[in-house]
N, C-alpha and C positions, 0 to 999 in steps of 0.2 A: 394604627390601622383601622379604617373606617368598616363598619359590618359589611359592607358591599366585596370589598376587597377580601374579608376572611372568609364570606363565602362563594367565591373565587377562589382561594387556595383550597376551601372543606370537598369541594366538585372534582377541581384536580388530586387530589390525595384518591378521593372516591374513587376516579377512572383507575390510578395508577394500583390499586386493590382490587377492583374488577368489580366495584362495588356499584347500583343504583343509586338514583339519587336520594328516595325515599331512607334509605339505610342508614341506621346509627351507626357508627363508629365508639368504639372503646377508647381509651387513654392509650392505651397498647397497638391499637393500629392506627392512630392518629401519630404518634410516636415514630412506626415505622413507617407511613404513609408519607410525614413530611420531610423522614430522610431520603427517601426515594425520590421526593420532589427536587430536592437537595442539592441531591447527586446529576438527576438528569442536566436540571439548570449548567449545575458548573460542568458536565459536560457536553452542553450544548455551546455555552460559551466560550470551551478549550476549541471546539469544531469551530467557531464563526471566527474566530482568532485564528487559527489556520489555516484558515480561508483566504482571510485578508492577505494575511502575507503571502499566502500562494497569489497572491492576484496581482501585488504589487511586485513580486519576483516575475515571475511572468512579463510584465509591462514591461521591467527594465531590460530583461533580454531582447525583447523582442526593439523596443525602440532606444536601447542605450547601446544596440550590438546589430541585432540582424540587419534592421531597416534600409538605417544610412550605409548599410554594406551590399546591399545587394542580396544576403542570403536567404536561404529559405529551411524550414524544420522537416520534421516528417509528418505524417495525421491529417487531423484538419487545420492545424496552424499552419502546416507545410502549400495545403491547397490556398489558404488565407492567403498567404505571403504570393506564392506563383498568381495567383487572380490578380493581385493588388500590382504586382511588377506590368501585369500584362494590359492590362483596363483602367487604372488608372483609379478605380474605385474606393474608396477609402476602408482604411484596413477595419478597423473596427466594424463597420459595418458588414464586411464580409464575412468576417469571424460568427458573428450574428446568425446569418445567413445560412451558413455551413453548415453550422454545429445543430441545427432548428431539425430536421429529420433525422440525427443522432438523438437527441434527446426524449425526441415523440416515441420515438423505439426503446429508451430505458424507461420510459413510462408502461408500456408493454413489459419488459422484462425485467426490470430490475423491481422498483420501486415508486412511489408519489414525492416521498419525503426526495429521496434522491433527484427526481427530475424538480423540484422543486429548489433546492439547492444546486444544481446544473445552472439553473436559469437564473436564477439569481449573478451565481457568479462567472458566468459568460456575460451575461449582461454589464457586472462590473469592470470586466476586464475589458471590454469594447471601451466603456467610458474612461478608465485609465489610461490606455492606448489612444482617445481622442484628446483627452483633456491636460494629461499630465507632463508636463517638460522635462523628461529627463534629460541627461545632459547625454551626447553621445563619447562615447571613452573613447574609442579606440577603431584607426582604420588597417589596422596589422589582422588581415584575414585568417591567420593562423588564431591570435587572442578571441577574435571573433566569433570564432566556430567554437572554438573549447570553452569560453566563460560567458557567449549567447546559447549555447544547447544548456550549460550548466544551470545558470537563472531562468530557463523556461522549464527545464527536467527539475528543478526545485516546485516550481512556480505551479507545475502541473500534479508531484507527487505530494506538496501540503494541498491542495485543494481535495484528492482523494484523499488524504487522512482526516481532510474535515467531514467526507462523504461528500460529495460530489463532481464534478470534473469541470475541465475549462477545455479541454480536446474530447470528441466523441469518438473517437476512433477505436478505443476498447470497448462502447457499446454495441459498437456492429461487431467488434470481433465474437465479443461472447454471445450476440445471435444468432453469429454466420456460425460457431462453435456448434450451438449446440442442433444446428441442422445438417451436421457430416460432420465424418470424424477427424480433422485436421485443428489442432490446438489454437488456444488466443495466439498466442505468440506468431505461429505460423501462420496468421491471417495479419497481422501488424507488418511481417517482414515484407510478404508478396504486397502488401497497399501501399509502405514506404517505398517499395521498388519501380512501382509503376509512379510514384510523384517524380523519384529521382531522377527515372527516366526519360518523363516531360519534360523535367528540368532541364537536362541534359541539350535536348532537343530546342527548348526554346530561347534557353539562358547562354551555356557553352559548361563543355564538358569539364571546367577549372569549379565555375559554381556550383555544379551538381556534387561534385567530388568534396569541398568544402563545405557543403551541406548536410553529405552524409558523415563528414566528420560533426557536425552542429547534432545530428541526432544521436547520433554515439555516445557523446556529452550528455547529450541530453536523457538517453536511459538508464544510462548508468546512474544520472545522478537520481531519477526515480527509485528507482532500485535501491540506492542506496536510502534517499528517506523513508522509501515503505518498509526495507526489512531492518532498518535501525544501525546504530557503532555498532551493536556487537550481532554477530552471527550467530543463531544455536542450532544447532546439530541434534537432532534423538538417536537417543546410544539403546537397542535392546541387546544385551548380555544373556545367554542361556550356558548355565554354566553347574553343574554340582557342586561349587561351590562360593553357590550364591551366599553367602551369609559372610562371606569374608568378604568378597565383592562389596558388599553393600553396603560393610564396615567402614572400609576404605572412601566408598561413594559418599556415605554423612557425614563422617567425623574426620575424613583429612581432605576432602574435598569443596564441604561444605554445600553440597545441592542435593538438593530435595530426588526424592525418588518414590516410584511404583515398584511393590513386588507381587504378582499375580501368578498364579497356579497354570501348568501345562502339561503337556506330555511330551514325551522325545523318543525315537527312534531314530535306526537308520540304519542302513546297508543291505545287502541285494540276499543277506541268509534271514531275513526277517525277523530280526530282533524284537521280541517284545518292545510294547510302548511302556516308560516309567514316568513318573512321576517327578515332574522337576521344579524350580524359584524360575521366573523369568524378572528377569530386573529390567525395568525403564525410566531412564533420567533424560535430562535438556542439560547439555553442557555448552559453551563458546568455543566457536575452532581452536582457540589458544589452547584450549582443555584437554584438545581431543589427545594429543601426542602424553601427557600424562597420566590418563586413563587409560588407554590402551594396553601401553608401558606395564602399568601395574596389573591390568588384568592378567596378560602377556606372565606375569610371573608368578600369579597363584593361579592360573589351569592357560597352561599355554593351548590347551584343543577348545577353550571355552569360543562358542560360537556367538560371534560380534557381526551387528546390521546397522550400519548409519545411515542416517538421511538426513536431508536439509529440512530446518523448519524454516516458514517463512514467515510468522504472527506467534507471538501466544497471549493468552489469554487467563487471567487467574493464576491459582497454585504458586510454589515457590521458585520462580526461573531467577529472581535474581538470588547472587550468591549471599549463604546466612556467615554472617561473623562466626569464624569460631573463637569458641573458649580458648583461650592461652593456658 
């Protein structure tokens, strides 16, 4: 490594400490400085690595399924595809086109890094879509709808696991979102209904209706890349007898848990507040019916809240060996 290049890496280590340039560094934060560096790298590289393949999933759907069929998606690929049927204009380039005021607006809300990566890979997916020969599979309309939404709903939910998007249609939802109170979701449903609906209108009512099976395919299979195989669930247990509970939850369960301090009351004669364990773990749906079960039989009145998680992040969600 040439002195240019290490200090090149001494800069970056710097920034990633919050450090000046003027500033010495120890053996100690050099140390941590270039695990840091480290780490970003390979996961900047896991990101552009699911990028790619979102991009080339993507391509295949769209030109190994939609195309030579007729159909069309929901979002901006859905407008993409309806312009491209009706003008004649070339798809990638539309794509281009669409997604260009999507993106200026996640530059506003979201992030740079992200419209930055947007751009990048809309850009590459235009080019795939121009350049690459896929082969077309299949002209069975049913195949088409279910495994072209599936390779575009892949195609679109690894590109956000790499941080960025190749449809803009969740950046306006989460702008139109946070200016009234009607959810992302509920701004995706009414945007897809009014494409289906042109659809409908310009294409014939068989297309539109095999379209909206293509995006059904298609969310699901996002959905299923963004929240992963397994599904976790948070369990908060309030219970007197948390300390068995909890027993149960590390040593025959094997997942990690919080227990944090509260109060309990209740009933309309105003019972004093007491002093109680609340316990909180991440368990897999598969878990939940044996958790339950067992709470269920050491305080059958123990008071149980679950909810969907949809990410996590840190701590021990996967499950620890146990000791035999």
């Amino acid at each position: 490594m040439n002195p240019q290049q290490q200090s090149i890496i001494i800069n970056e280590i710097k920034k990633s400490l919050g450090k000046k340039d003027g500033d010495k560094l120890s053996q100690y934060q050099m140390a941590k400085g270039a695990w840091r560096l480290r780490k970003t790298i390979r996961r900047e590289v896991k990101y552009i690595i699911l990028m790619l393949m979102g991009i080339l999933s993507a391509g295949f759907g769209l030109k190994g399924f939609l195309i030579h069929n007729g159909l069309i998606d929901g979002g901006v690929m859905g407008i993409s595809l309806l312009a491209n049927k009706q003008s004649g204009i070339p798809l990638s380039l539309l794509i281009i086109l669409f997604n260009i005021p999507f993106i200026l607006l996640g530059l506003q809300q979201i992030s740079k890094i992200f419209t930055i990566k947007s751009i990048i890979a809309i850009a590459l997916l235009a080019l795939v879509v121009a350049v690459f020969p896929y082969p077309q599979v299949t002209n069975d309309k049913l195949l088409v709808s279910v495994f072209g939404g599936f390779f575009i709903g892949a195609g679109i939910g690894l590109c956000i696991r790499g941080g960025g998007v190749i449809d803009g249609t969740e950046v306006l939802a989460i702008f139109l979102n946070r200016k009234s109170s009607l959810s992302v979701g509920d701004f995706i449903l009414v945007f897809n209904i009014i494409i289906f609906s042109v659809a409908a209108y310009l294409l014939s009512v068989e297309t539109a209706l095999y379209s909206v099976l293509t995006y059904l395919a298609a969310s699901k299979t996002i959905d299923f890349i963004l929240d992963g195989i397994e599904e976790f669930t948070g369990v908060t247990i309030i219970s007197p007898h948390s300390d068995e509970i909890a027993d149960f939850v590390k040593h025959k369960m094997g997942r990690g848990l919080t227990i944090y301090s509260g109060k309990r009351g209740y009933g309309k004669s105003g019972e004093s507040f007491t002093n109680t364990d609340i316990i909180f773990t991440v368990v897999t749906r598969l878990e939940i019916s044996r958790l339950t079960n067992e709470v269920e039989k050491i305080d059958p009145n123990a008071f149980v809240v679950m909810q969907s998680i949809r990410d996590t992040r840190g701590g021990m969600v996967k499950k620890k060996p146990l000791a035999h």
